[in-house]
C-alpha positions in Angstrom: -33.2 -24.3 39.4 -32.6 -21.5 36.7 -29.1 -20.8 38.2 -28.2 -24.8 37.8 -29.2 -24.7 34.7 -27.0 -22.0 33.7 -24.3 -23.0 36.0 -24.3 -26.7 33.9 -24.4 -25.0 30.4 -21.2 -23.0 31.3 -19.4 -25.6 32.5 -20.8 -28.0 29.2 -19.5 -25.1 27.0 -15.9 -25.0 28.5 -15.5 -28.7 28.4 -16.7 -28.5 24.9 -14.1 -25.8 24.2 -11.4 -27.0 26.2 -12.0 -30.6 24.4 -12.3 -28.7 21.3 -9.2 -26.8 21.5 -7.2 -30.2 22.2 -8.0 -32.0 19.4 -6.4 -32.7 16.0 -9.1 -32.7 14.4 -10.2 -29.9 11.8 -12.9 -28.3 14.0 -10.1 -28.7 17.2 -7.8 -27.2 14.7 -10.0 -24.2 13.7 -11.1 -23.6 17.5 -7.3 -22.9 18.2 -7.1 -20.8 15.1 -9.8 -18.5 16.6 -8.6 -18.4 19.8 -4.6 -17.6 18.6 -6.7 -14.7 16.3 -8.7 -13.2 19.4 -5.4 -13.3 21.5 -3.5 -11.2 18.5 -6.6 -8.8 18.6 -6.5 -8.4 22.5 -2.9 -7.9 22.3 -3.5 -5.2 19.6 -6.3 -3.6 21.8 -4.1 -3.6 24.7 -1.5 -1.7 22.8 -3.9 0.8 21.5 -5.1 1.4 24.9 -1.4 1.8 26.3 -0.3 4.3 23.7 -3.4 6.1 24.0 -2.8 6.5 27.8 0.6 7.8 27.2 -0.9 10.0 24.5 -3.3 11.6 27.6 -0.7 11.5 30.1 1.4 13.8 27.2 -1.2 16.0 26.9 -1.7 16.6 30.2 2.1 17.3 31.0 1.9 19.8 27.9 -1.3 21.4 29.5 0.9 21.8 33.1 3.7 23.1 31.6 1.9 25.6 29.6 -0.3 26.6 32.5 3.1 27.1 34.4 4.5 29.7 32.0 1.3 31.5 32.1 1.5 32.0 35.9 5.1 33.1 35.4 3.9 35.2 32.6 1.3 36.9 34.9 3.3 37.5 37.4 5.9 39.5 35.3 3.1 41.6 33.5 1.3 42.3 36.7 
């Protein structure tokens, strides 16, 4: 019974927001404003994470590289 419940309070919720959302009227209006605002933060989130990723993935081509010339080091100074 608890999982019905829950189940018909989610699916209330998104009518309610999808209702929301399609309206003209000042709360519809202001739903759509949030959601356009949350999309341009996930965006910003998503780039943050991308450019942080190739950030790592530079680091760790720097770390290879200089690993490299320290084997190549070694083996001349043997």
């Amino acid at each position: 019974m608890k999982n019905k419940k829950h189940h018909i309070a989610i699916i209330t919720a998104a009518l309610a927001a999808l209702f929301a959302s399609g309206c003209t009227t000042p709360a519809g209006q202001k739903v759509q404003e949030g959601n356009q605002q949350a999309n341009q933060v996930m965006d910003g989130v998503d780039s943050a994470n991308s450019t942080a990723n190739r950030a790592a993935d530079t680091a760790n081509t720097t770390a290879d590289t200089v690993n490299k010339v320290n084997e190549t080091l070694n083996r001349f100074f043997k």
